[in-house]
PQR file of N, CA, C, O and H, with PARSE charges and radii, in Angstrom:
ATOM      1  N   UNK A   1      -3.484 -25.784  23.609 -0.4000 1.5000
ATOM      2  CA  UNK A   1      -3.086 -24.422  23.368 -0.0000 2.0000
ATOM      3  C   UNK A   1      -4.322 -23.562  23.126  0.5500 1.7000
ATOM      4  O   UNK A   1      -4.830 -22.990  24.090 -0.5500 1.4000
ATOM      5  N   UNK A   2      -4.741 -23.457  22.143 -0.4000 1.5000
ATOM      6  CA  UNK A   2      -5.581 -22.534  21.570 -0.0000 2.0000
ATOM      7  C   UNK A   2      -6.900 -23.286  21.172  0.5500 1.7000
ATOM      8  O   UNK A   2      -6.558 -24.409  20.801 -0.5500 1.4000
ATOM      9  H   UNK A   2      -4.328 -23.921  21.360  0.4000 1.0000
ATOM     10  N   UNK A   3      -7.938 -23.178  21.110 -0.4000 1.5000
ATOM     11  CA  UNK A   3      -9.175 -23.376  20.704 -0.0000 2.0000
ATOM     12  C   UNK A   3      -9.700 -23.627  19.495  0.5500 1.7000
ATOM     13  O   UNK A   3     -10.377 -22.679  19.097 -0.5500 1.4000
ATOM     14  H   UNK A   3      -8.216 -22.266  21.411  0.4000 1.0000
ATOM     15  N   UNK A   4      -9.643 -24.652  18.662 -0.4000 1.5000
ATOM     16  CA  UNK A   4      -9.691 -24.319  17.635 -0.0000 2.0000
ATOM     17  C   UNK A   4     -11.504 -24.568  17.000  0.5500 1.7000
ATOM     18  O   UNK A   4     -12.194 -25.586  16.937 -0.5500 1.4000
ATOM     19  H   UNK A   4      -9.092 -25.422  18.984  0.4000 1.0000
ATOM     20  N   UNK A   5     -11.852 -22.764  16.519 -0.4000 1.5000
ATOM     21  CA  UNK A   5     -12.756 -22.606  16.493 -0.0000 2.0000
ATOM     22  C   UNK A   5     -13.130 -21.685  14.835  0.5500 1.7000
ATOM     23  O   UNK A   5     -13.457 -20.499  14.785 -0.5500 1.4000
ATOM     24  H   UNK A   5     -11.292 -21.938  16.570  0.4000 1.0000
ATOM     25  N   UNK A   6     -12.972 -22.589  13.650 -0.4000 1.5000
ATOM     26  CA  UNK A   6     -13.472 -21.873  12.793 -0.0000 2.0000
ATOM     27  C   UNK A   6     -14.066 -20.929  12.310  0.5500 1.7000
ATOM     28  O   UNK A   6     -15.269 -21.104  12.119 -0.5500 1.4000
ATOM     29  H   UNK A   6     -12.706 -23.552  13.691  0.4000 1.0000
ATOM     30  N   UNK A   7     -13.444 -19.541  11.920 -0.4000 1.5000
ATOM     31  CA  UNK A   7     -13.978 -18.638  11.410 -0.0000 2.0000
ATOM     32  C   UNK A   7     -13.818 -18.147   9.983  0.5500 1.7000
ATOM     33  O   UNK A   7     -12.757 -17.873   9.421 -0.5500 1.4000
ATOM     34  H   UNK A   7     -12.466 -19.399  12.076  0.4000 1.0000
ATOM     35  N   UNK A   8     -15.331 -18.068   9.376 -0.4000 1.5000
ATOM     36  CA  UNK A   8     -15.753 -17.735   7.940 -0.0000 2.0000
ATOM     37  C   UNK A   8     -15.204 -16.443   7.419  0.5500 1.7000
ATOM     38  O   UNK A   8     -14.409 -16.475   6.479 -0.5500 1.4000
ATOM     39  H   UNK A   8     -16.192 -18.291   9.832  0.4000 1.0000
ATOM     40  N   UNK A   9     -15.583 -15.265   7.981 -0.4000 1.5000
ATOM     41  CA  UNK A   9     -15.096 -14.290   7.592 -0.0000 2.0000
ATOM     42  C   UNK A   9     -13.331 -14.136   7.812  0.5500 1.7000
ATOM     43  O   UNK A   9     -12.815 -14.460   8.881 -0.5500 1.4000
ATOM     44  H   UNK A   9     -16.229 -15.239   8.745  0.4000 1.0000
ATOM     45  N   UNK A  10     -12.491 -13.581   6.611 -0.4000 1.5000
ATOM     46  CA  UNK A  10     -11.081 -13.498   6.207 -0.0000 2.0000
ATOM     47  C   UNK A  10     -10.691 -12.060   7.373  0.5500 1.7000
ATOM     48  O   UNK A  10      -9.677 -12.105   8.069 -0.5500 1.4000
ATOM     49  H   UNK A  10     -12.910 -13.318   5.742  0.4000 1.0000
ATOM     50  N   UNK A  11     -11.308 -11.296   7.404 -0.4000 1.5000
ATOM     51  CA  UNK A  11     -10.984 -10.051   8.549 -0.0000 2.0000
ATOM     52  C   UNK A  11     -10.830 -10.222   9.932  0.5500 1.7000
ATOM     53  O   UNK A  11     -10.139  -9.829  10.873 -0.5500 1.4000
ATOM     54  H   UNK A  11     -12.132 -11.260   6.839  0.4000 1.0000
ATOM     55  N   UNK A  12     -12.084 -11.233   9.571 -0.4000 1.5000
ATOM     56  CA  UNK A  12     -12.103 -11.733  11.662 -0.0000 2.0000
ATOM     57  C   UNK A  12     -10.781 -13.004  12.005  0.5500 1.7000
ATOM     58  O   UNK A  12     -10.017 -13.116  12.963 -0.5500 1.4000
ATOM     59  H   UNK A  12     -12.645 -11.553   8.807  0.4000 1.0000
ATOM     60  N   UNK A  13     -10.962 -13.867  10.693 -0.4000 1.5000
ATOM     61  CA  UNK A  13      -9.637 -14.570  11.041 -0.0000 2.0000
ATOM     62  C   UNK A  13      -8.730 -14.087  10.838  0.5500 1.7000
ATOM     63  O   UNK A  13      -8.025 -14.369  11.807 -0.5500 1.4000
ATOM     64  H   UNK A  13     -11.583 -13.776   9.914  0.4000 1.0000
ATOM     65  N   UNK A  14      -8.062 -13.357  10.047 -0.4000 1.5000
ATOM     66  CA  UNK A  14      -6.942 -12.680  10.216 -0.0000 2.0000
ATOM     67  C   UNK A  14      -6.886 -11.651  11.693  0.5500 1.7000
ATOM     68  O   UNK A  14      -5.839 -11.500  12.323 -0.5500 1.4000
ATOM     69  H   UNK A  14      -8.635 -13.128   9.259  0.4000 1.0000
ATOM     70  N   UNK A  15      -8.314 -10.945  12.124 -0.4000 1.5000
ATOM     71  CA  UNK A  15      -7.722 -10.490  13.343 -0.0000 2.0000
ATOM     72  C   UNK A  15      -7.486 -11.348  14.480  0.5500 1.7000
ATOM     73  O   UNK A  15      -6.475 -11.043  15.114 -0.5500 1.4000
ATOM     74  H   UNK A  15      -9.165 -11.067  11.612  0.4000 1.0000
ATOM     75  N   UNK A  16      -7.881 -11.946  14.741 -0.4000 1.5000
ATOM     76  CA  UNK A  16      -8.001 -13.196  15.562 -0.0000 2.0000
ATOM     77  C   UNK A  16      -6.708 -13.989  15.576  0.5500 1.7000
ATOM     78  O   UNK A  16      -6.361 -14.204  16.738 -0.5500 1.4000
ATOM     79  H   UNK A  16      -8.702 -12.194  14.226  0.4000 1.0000
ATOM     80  N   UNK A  17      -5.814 -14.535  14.605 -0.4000 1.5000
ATOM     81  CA  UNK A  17      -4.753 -15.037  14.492 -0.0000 2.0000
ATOM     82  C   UNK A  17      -3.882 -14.250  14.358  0.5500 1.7000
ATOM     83  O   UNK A  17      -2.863 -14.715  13.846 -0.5500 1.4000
ATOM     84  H   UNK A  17      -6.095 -14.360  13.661  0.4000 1.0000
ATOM     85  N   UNK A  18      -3.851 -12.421  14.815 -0.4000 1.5000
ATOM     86  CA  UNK A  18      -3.173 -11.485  14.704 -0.0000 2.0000
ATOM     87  C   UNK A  18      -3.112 -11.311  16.581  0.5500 1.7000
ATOM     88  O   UNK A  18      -2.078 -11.033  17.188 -0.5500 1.4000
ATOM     89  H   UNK A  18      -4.678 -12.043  15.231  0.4000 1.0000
ATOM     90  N   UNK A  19      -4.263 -11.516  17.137 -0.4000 1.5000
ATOM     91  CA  UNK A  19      -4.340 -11.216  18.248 -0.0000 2.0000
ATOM     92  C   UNK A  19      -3.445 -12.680  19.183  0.5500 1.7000
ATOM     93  O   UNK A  19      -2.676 -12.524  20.132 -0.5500 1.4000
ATOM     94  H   UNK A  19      -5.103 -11.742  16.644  0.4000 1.0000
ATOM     95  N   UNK A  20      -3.709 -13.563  18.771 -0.4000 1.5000
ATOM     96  CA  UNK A  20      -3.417 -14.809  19.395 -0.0000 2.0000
ATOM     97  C   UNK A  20      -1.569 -14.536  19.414  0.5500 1.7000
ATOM     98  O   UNK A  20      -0.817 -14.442  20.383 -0.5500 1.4000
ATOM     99  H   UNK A  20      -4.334 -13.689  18.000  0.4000 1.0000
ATOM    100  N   UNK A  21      -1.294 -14.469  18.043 -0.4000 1.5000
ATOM    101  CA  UNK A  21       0.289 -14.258  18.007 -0.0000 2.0000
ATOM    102  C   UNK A  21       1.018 -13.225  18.861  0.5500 1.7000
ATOM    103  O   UNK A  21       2.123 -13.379  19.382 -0.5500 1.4000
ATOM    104  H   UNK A  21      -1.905 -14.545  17.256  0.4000 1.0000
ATOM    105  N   UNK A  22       0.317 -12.264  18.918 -0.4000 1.5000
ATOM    106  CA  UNK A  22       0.540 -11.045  19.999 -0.0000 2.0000
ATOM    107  C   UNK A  22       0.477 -11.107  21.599  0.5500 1.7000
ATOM    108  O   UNK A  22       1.038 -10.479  22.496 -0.5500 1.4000
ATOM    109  H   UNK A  22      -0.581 -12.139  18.495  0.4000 1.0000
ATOM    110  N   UNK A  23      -0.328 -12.000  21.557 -0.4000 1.5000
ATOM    111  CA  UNK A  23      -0.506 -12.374  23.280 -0.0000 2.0000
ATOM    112  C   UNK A  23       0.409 -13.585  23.610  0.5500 1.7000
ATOM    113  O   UNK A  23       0.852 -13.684  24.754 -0.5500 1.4000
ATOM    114  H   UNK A  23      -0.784 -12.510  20.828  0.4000 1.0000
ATOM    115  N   UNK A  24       0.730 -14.560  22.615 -0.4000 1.5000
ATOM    116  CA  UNK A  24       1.790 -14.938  22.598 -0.0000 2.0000
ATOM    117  C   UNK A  24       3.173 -14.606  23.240  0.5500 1.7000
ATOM    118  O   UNK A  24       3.823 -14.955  24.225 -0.5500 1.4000
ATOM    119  H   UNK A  24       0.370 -14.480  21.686  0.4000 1.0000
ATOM    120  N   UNK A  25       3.310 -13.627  22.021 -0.4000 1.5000
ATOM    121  CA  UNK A  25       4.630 -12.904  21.875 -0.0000 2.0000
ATOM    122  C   UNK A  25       4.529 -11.247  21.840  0.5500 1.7000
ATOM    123  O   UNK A  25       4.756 -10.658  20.783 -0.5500 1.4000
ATOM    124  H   UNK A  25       2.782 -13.344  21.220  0.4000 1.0000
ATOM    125  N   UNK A  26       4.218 -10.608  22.910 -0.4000 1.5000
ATOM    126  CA  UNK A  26       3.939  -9.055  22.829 -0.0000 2.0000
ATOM    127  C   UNK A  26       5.139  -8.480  21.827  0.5500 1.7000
ATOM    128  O   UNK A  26       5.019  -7.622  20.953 -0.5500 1.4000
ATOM    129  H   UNK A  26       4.034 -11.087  23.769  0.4000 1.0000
ATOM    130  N   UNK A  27       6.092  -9.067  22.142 -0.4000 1.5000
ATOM    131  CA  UNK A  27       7.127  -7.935  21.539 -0.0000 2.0000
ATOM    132  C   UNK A  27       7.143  -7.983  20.110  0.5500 1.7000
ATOM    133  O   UNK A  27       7.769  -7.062  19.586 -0.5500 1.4000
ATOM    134  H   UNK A  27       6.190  -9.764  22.852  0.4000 1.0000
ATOM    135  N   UNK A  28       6.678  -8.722  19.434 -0.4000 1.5000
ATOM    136  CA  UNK A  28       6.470  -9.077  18.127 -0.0000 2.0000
ATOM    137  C   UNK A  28       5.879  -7.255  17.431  0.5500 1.7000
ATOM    138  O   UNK A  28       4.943  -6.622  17.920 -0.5500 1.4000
ATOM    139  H   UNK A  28       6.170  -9.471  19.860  0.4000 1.0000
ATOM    140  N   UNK A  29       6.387  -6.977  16.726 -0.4000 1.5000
ATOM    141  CA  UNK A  29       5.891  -5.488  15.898 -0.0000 2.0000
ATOM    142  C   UNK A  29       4.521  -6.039  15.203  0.5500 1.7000
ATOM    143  O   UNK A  29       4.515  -6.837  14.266 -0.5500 1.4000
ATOM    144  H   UNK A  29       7.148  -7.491  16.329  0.4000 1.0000
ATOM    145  N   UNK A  30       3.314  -5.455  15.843 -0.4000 1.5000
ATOM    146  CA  UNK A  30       1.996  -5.651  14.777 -0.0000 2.0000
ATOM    147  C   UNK A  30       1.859  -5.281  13.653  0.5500 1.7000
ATOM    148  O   UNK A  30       1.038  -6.026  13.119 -0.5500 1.4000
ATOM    149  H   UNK A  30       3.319  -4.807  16.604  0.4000 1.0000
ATOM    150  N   UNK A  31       2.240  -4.463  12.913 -0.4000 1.5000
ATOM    151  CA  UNK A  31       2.634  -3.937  11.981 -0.0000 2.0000
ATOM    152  C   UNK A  31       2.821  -5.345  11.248  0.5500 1.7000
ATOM    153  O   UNK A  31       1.954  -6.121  10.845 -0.5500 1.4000
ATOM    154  H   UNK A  31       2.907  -3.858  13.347  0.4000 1.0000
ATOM    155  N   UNK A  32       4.314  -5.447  11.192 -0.4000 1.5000
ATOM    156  CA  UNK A  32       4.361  -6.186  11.057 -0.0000 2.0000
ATOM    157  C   UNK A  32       3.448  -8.126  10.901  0.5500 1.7000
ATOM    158  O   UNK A  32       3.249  -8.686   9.823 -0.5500 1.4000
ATOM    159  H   UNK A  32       5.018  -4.817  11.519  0.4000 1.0000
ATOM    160  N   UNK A  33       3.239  -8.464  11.700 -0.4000 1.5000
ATOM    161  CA  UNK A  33       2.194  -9.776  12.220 -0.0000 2.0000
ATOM    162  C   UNK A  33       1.144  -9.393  11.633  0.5500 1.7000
ATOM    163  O   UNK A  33       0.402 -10.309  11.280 -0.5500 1.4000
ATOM    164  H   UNK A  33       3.401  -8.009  12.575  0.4000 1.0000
ATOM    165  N   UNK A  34       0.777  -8.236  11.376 -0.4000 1.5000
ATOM    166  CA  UNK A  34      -0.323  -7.961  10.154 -0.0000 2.0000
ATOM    167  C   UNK A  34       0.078  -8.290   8.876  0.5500 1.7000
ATOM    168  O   UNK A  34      -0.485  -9.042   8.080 -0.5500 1.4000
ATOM    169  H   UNK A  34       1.380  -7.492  11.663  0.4000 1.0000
ATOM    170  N   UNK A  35       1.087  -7.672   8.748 -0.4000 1.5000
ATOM    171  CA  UNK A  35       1.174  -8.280   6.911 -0.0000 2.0000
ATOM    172  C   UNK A  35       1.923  -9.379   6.767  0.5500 1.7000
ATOM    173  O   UNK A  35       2.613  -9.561   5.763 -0.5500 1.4000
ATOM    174  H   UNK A  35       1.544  -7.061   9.395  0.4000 1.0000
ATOM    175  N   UNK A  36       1.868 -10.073   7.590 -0.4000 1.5000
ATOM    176  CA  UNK A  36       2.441 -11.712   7.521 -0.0000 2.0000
ATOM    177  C   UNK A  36       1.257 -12.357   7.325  0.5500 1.7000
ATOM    178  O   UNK A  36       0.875 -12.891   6.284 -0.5500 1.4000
ATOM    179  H   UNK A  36       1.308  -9.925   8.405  0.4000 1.0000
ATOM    180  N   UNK A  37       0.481 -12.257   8.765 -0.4000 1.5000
ATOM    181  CA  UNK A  37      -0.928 -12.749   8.303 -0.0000 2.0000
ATOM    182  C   UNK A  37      -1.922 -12.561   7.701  0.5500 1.7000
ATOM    183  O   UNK A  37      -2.843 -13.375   7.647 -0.5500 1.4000
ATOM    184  H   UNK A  37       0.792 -11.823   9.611  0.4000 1.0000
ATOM    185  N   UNK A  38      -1.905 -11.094   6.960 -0.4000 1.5000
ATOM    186  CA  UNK A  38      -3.069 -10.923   5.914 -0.0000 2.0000
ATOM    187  C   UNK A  38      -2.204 -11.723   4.348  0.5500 1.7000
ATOM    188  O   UNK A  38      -2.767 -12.061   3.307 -0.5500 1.4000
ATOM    189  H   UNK A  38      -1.156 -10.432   7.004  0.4000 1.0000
ATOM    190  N   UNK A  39      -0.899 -11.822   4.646 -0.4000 1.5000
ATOM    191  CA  UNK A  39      -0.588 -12.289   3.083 -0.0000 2.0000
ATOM    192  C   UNK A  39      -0.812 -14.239   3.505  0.5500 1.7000
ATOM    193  O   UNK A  39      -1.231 -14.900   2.555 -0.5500 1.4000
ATOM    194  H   UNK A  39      -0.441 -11.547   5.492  0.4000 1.0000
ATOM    195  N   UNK A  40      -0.658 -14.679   4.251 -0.4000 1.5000
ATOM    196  CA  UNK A  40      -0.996 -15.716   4.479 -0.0000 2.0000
ATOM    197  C   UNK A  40      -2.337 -16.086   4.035  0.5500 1.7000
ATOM    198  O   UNK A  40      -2.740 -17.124   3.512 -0.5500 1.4000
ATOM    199  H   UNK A  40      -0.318 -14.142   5.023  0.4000 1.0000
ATOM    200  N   UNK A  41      -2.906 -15.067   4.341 -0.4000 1.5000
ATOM    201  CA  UNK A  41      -5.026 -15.459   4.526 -0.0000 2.0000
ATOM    202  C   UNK A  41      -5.505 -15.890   2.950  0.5500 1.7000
ATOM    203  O   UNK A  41      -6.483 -16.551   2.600 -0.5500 1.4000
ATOM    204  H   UNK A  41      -2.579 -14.224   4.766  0.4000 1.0000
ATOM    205  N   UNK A  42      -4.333 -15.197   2.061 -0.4000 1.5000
ATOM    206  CA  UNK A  42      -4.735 -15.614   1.005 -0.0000 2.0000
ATOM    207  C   UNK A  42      -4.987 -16.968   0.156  0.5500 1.7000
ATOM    208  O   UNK A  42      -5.780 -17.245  -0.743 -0.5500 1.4000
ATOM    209  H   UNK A  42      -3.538 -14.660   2.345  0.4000 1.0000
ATOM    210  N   UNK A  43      -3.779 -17.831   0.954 -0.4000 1.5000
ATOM    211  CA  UNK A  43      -3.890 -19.221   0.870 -0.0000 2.0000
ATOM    212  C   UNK A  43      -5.106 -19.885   1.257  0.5500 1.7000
ATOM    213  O   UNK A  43      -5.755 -19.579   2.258 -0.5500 1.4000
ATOM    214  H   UNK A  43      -3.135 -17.606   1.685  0.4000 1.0000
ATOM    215  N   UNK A  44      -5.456 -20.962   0.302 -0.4000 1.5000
ATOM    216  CA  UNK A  44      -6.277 -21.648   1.282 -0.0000 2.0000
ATOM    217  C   UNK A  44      -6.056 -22.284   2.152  0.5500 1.7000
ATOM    218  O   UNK A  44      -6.829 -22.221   3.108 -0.5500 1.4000
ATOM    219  H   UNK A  44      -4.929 -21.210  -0.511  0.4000 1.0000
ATOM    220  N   UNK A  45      -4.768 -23.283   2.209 -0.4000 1.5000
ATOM    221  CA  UNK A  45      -4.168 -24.050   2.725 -0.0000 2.0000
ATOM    222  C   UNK A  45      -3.741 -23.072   4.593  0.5500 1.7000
ATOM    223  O   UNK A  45      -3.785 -23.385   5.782 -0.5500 1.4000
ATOM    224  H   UNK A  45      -4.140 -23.334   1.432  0.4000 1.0000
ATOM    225  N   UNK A  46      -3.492 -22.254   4.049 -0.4000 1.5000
ATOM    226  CA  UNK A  46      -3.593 -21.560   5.163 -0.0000 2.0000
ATOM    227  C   UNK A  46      -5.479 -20.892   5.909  0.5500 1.7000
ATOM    228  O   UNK A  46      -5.855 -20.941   7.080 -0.5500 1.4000
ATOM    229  H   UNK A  46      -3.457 -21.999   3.082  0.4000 1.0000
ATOM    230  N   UNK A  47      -6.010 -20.516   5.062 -0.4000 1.5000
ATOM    231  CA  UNK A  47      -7.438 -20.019   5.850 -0.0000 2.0000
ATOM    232  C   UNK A  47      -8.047 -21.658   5.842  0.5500 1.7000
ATOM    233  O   UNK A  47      -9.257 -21.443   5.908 -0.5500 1.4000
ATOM    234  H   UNK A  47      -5.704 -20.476   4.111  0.4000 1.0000
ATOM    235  N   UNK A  48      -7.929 -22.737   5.810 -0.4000 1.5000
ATOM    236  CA  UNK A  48      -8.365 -23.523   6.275 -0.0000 2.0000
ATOM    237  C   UNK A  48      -8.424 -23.958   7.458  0.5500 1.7000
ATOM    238  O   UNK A  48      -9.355 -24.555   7.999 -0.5500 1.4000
ATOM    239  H   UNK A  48      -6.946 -22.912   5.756  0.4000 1.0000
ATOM    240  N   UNK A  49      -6.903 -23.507   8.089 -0.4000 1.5000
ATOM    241  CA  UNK A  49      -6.712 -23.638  10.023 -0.0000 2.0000
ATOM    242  C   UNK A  49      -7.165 -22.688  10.369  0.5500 1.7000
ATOM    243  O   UNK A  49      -7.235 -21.578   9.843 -0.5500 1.4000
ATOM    244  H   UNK A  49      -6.147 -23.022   7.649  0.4000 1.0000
ATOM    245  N   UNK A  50      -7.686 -23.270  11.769 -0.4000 1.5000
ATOM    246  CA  UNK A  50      -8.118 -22.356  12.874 -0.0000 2.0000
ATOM    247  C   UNK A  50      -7.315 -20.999  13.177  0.5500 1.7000
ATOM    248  O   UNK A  50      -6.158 -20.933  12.760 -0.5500 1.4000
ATOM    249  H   UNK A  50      -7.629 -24.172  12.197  0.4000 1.0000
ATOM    250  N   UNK A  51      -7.801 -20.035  13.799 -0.4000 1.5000
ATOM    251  CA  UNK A  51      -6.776 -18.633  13.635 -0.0000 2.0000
ATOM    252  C   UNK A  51      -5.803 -19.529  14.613  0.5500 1.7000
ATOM    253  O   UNK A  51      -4.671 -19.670  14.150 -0.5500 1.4000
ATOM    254  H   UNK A  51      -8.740 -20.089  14.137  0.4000 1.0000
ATOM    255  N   UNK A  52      -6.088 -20.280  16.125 -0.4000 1.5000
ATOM    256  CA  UNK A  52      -4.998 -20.975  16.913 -0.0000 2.0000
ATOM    257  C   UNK A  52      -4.088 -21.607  16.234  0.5500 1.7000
ATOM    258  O   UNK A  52      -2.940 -21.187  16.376 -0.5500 1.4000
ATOM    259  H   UNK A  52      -7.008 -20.166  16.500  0.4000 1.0000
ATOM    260  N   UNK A  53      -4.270 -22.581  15.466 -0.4000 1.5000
ATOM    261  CA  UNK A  53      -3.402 -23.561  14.829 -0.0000 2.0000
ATOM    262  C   UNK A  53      -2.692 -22.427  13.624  0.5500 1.7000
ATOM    263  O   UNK A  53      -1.462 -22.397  13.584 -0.5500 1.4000
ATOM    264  H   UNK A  53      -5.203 -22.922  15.350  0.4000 1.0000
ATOM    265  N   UNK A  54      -3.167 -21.876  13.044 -0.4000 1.5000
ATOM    266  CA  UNK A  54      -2.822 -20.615  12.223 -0.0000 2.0000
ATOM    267  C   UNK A  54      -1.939 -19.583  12.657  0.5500 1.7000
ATOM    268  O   UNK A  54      -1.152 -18.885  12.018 -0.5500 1.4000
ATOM    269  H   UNK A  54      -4.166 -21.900  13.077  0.4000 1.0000
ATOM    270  N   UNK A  55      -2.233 -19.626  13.916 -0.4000 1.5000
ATOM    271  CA  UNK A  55      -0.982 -18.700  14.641 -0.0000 2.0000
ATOM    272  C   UNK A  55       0.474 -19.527  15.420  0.5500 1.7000
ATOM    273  O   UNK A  55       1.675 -19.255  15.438 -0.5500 1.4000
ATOM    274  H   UNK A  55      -2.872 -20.194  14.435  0.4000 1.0000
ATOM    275  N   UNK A  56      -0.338 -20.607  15.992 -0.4000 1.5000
ATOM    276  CA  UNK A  56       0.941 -21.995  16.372 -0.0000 2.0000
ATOM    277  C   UNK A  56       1.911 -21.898  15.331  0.5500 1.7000
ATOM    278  O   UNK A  56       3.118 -21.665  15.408 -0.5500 1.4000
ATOM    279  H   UNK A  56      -1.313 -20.828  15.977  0.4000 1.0000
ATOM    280  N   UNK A  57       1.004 -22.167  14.105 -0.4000 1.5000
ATOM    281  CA  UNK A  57       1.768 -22.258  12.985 -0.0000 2.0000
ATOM    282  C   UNK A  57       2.909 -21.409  12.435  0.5500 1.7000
ATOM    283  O   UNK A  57       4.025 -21.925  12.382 -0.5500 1.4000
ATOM    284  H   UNK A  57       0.024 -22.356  14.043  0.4000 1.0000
ATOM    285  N   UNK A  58       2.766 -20.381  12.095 -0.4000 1.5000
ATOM    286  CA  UNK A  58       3.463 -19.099  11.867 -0.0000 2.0000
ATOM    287  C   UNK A  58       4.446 -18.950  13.331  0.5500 1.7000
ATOM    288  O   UNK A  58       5.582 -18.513  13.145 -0.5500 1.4000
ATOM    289  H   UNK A  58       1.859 -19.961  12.138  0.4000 1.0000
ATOM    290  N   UNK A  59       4.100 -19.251  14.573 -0.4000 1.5000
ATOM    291  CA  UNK A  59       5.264 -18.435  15.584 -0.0000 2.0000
ATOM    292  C   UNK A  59       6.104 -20.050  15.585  0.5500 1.7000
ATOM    293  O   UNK A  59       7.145 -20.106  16.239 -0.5500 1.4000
ATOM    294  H   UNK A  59       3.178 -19.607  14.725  0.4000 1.0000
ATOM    295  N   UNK A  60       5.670 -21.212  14.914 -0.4000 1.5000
ATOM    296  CA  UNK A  60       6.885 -22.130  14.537 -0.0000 2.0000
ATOM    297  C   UNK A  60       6.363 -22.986  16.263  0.5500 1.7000
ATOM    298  O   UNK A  60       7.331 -23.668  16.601 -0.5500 1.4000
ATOM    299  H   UNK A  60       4.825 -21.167  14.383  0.4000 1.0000
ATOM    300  N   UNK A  61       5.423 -23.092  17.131 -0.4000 1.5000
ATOM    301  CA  UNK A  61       4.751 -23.830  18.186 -0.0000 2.0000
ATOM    302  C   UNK A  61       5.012 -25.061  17.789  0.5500 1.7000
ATOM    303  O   UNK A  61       5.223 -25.366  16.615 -0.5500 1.4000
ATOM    304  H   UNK A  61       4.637 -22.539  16.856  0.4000 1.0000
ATOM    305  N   UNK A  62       5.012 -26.020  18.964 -0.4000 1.5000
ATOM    306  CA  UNK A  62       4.851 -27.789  18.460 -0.0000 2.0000
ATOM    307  C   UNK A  62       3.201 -27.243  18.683  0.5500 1.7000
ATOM    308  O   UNK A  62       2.576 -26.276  19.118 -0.5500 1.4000
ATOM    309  H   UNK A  62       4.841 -25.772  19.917  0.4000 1.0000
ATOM    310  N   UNK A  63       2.960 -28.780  17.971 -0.4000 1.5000
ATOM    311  CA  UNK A  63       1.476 -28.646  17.008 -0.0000 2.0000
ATOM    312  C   UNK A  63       0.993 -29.867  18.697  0.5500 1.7000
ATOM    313  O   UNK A  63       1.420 -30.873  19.263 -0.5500 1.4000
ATOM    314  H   UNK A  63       3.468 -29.565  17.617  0.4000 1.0000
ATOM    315  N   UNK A  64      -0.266 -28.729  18.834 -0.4000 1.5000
ATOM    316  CA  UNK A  64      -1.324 -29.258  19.654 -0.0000 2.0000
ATOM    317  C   UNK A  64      -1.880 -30.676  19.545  0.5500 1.7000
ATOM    318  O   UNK A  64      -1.410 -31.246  18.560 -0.5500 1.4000
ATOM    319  H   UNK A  64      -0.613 -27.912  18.374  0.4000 1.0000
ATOM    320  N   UNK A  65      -2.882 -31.554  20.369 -0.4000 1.5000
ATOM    321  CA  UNK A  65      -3.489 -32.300  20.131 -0.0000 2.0000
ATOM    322  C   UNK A  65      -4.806 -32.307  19.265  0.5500 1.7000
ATOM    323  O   UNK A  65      -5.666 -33.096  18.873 -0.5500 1.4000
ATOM    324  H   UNK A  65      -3.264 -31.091  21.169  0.4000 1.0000
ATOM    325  N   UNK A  66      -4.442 -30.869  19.187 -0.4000 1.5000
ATOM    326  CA  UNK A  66      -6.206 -30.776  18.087 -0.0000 2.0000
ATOM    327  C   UNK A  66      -5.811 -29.563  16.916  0.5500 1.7000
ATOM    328  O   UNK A  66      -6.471 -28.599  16.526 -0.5500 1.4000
ATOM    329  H   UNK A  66      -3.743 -30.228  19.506  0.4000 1.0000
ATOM    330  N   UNK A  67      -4.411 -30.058  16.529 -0.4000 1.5000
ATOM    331  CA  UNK A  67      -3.690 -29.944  15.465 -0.0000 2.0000
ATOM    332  C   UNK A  67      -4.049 -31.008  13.696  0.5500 1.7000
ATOM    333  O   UNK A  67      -3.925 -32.231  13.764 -0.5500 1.4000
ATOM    334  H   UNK A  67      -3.875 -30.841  16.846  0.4000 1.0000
ATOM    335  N   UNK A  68      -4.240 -30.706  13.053 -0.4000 1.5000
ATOM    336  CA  UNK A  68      -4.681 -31.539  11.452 -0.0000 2.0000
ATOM    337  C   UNK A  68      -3.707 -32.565  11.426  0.5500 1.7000
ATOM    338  O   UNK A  68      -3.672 -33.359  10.485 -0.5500 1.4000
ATOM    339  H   UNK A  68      -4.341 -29.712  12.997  0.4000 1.0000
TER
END
């Protein structure tokens, strides 16, 4: 699926796993998919996955081969 490519900064992964979900699923309201995933980012358990696996995650995806 997605690439999973660690990112440090909380803005870039949240945009990044904002963008992935959207190209996904266009019809999805960003608005919205923003404040799902900025309240997510707060977790660690969550900013520990990749924004890919981070977004798999949230749109409910079967989990990749380069899934945790």
């Amino acid at each position: 699926m997605w690439a999973a490519e660690p990112i440090d900064d909380d803005e870039a992964w949240v945009d990044q796993v904002i963008f992935l979900m959207l190209e996904h699923d266009p019809d999805l309201d960003a608005h919205e998919v923003r404040d799902i995933v900025t309240s997510l980012s707060k977790y660690p358990h969550w900013r520990q996955l990749s924004p890919g696996e981070a977004a798999a995650k949230t749109l409910g995806l079967p989990e990749s081969a380069e899934s945790p």
